[in-house]
C-alpha positions in Angstrom: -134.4 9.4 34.8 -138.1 8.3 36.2 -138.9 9.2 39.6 -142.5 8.8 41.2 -142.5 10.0 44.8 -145.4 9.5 46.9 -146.6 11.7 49.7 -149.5 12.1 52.0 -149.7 8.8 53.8 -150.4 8.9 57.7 -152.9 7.9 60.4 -156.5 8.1 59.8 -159.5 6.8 61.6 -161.8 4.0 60.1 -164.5 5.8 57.9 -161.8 9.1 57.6 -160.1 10.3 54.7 -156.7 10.3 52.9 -155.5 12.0 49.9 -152.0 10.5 48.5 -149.9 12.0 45.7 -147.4 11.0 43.4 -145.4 13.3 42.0 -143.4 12.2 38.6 -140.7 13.5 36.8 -138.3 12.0 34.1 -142.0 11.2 31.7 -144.7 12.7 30.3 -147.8 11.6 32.1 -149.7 11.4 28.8 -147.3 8.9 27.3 -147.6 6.6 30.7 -150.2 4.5 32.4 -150.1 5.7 36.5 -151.1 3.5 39.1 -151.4 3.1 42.7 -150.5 -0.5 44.5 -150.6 -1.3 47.9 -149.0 -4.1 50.7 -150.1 -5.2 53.5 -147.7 -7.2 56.1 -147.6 -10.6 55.5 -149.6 -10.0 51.6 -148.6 -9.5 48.3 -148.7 -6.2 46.5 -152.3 -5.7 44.9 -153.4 -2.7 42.6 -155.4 -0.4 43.5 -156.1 1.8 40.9 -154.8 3.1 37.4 -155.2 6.0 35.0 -154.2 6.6 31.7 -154.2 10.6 31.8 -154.6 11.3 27.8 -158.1 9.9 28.1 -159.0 9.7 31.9 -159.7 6.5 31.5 -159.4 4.8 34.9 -159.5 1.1 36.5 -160.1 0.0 40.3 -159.8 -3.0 42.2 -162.7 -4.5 43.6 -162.3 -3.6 47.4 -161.8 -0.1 46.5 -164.1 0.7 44.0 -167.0 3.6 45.1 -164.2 4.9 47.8 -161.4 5.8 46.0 -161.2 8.0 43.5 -157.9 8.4 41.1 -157.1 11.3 38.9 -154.0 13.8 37.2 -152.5 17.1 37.5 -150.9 17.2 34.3 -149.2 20.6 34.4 -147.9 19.2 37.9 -147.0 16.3 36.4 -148.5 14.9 39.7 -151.2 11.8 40.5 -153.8 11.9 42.7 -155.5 9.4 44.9 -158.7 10.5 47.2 -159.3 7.4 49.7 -162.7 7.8 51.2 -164.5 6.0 53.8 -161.4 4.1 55.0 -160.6 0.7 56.4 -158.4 -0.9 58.6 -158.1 -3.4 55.9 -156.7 -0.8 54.0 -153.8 -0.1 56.2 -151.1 -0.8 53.8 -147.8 0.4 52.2 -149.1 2.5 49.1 -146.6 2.8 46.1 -147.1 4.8 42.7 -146.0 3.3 39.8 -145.6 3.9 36.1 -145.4 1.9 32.8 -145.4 2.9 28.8 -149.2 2.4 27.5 -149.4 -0.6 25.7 -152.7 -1.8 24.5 -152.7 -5.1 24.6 -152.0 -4.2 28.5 -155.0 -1.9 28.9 -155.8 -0.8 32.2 -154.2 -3.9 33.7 -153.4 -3.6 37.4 -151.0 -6.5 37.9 -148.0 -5.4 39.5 -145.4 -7.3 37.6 -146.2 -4.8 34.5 -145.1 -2.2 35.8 -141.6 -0.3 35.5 -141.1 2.1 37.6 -141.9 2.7 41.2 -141.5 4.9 43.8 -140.2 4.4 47.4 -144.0 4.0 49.1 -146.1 5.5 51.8 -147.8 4.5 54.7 -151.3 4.4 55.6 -152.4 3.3 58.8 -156.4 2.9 59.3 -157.0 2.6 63.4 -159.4 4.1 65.9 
C-alpha cells in the first residue's frame, strides 16, 4: 500500500523559509517520479516541483523556480522541499505525490498524472 505523508507546513513571514517533507512508504523512490503540488482557495492544483531520484533529475514551475529547491533521502525513503524567499502568493495547500516513471511522461508536472497522493499541508505566507 502507497502512502506519502507530508509534514512541515506552517506560518512563515514573506521573504522566510519553509522546508516540507514527504515521507513515502509502500515504493521504492527510485522506481517513482516524486512531486510536490500545491492549491490555493478558489485555484486549481498546480505543480510545483518534481524529481525523479535515480538520476536527480528535477523540474520546477515557473513561479517557483530559483526559490525552491527539491531533493531525496533515499535511505529515508523521504522527499524534500526547501521553499526560500517566500510569498504570500504561495500560501497554499501543499501535497506530495507519486507516479511510476514513464518516459513519454518525463518530468511532467500536470496533476492529473499522478497516482498517489498524500493528505496535504498548509503553508500560510503573512506578515
Amino acid at each position: 500500500q502507497v502512502q506519502l505523508v507530508e509534514s512541515g507546513g506552517g506560518l512563515v513571514q514573506p521573504g522566510g523559509s519553509l522546508r516540507l517533507s514527504c515521507a513515502v512508504s509502500g515504493i521504492t523512490l527510485e522506481d517513482y517520479v516524486i512531486g510536490w503540488f500545491r492549491q490555493a482557495p478558489g485555484k486549481e492544483r498546480e505543480g510545483v516541483s518534481i524529481i525523479r531520484s535515480s538520476n536527480n533529475s528535477t523540474s520546477y514551475g515557473a513561479s517557483v523556480k530559483g526559490r525552491f529547491t527539491i531533493s531525496t533521502d533515499n535511505t529515508k525513503n523521504t522527499v524534500l522541499l526547501e521553499m526560500n524567499s517566500l510569498k504570500p502568493e504561495d500560501t497554499a495547500v501543499y501535497y506530495c505525490a507519486a507516479r511510476r516513471w514513464l518516459g513519454f511522461l518525463g518530468l511532467s508536472l500536470s496533476p492529473p498524472v499522478y497516482n498517489y497522493w498524500g493528505q496535504g499541508t498548509q503553508v500560510t505566507v503573512s506578515s
